[in-house]
C-alpha positions as CSV (number, residue, x, y, z in Angstrom):
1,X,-12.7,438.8,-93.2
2,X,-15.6,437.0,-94.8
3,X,-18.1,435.2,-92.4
4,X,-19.5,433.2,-95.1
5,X,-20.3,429.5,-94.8
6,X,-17.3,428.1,-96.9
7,X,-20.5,426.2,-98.3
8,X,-22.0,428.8,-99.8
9,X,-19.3,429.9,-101.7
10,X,-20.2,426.8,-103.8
11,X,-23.8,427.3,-104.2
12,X,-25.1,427.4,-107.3
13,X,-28.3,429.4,-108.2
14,X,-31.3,427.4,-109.1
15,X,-34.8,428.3,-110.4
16,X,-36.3,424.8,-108.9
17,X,-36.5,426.2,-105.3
18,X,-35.0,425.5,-101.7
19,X,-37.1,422.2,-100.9
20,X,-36.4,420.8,-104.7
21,X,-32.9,421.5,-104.2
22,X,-32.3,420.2,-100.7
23,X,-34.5,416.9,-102.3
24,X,-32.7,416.4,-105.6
25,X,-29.2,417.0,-104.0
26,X,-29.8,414.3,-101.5
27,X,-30.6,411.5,-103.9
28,X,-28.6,412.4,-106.2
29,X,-25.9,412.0,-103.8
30,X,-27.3,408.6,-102.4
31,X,-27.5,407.7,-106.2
32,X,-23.5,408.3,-106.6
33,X,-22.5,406.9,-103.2
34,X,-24.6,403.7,-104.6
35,X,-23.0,404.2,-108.2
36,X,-19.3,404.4,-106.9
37,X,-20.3,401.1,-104.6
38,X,-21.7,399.3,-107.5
39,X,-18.4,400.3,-109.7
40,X,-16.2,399.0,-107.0
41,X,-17.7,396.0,-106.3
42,X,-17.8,395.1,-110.5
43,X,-14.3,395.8,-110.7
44,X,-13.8,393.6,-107.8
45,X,-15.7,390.7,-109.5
46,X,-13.6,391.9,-112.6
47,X,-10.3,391.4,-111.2
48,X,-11.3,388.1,-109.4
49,X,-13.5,385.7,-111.8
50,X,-12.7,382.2,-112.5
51,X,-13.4,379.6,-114.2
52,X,-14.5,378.1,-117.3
53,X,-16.1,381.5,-117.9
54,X,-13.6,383.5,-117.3
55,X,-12.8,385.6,-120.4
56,X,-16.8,386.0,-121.1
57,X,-17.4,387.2,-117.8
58,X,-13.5,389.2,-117.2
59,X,-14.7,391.1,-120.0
60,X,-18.7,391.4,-119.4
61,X,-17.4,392.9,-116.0
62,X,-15.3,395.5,-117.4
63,X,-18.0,397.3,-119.8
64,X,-20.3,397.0,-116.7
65,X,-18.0,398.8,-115.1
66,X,-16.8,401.3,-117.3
67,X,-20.6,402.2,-118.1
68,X,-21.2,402.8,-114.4
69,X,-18.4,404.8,-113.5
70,X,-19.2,407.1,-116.6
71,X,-22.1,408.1,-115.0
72,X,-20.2,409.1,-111.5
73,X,-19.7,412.7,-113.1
74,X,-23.3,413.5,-114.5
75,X,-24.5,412.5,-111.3
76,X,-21.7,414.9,-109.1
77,X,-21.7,416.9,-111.9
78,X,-26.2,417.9,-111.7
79,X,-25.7,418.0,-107.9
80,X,-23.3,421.2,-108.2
81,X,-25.5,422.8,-111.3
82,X,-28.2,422.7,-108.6
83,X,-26.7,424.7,-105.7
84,X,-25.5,421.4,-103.9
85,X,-22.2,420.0,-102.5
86,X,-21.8,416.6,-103.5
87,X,-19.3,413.5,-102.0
88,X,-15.9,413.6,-101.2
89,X,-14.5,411.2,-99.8
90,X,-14.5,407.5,-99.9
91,X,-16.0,407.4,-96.2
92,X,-18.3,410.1,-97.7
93,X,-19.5,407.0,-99.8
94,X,-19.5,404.4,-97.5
95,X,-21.6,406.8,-95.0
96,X,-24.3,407.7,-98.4
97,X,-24.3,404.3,-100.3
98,X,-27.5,401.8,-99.6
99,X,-25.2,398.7,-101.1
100,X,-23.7,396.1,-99.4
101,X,-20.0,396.0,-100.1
102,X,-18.4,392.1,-100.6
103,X,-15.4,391.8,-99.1
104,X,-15.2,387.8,-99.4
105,X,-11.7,386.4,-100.6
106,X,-14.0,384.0,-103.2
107,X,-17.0,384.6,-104.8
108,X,-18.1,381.8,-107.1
109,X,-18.8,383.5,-110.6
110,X,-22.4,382.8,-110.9
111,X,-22.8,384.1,-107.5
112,X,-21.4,387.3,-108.6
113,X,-23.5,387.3,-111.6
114,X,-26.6,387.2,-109.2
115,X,-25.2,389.6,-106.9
116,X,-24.6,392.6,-109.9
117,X,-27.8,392.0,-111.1
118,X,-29.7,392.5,-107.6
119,X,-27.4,395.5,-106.9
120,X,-28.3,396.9,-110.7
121,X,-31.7,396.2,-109.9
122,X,-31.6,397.9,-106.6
123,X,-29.9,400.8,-108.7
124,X,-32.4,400.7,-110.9
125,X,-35.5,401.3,-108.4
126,X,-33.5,403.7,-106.8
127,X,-33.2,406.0,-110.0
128,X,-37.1,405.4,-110.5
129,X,-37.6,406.9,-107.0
130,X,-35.3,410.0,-108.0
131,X,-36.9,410.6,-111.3
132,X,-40.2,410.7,-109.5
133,X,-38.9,413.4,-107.3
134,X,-37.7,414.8,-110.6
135,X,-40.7,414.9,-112.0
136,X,-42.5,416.6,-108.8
137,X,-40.2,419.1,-108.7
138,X,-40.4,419.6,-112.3
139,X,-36.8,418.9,-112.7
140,X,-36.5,417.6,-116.6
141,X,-32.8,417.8,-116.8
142,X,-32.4,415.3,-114.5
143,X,-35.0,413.5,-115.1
144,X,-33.9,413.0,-118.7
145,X,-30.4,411.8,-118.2
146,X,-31.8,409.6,-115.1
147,X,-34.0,407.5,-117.8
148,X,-31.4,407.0,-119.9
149,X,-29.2,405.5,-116.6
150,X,-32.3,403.3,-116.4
151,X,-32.2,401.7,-119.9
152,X,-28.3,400.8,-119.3
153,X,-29.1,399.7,-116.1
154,X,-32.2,397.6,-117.4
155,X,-29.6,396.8,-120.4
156,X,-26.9,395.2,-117.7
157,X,-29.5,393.2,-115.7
158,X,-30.3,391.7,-118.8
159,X,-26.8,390.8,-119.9
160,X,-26.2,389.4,-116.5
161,X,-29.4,387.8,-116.4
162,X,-28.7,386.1,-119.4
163,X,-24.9,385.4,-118.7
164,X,-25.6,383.2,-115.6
165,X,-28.5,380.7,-117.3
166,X,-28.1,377.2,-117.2
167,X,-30.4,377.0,-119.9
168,X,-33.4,375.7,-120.5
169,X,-33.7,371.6,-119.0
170,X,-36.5,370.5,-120.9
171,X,-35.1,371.9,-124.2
172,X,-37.2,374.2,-125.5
């Protein structure tokens, strides 16, 4: 009969240590609950924009989304190449991920515009914060994917930014 934590059948071996592990793992995992939040909540806005904008923003929605969610699996993916166990559940999610869900029955368009693009940027500090732990534990895989999830994030606040102008009132 083997004794063994059914966890440790999963570990990985790692050069980057015990601590580095235990740290990356961790936000990593915060990272994905937050990345599988952020997905949701697009698609949400995705399936329920109206208005004059609708096909601009239907479809700005969608590639949001489908970029995010691509990124689900590196994340998951690093976690288990480093020794960890990563989420499994949605309540796994909802107990790891730092943004607020929206649950309203209507969200007016340019209020979900606003709301992506504080979530992206909250995403975005986030992945900061975990490529400084990267770097401290000398962790250049991840830290190399991680900046390229920063430039599409920075890339998608900028879209959204730019979606929900009014434009300019004195004309220039």
């Amino acid at each position: 009969m083997n004794n063994a934590k059914p966890t440790a059948r999963l570990t990985t071996p790692t050069d980057l240590g015990a601590n580095a592990q235990k740290d990356i793992t961790g936000a990593l995992n915060a990272l994905l609950a937050d990345t599988f939040a952020l997905y949701l909540k697009t698609k949400n806005f995705h399936w329920h924009v109206s208005g004059p904008h609708f096909r601009d923003f239907h479809l700005l929605f969608d590639e949001q989304a489908d970029q995010i969610f691509a990124t689900t699996d590196v994340l998951a993916e690093r976690v288990r190449k480093l020794g960890g166990t990563t989420l499994r559940s949605i309540g796994d999610i909802g107990r790891h991920q730092r943004l607020a869900d929206n649950d309203a029955a209507y969200v007016d368009p340019q209020d979900m515009l606003a709301e992506l693009r504080e979530d992206n940027q909250r995403v975005i500090t986030a992945l900061r914060e975990t490529h400084d732990l990267c770097d401290e534990h000398n962790d250049v895989a991840t830290a190399s994917f991680l900046e390229t999830f920063i430039d599409d994030a920075e890339r998608r606040v900028w879209f959204l930014y730019e979606a929900g102008r009014r434009g300019d009132p004195t004309g220039h």
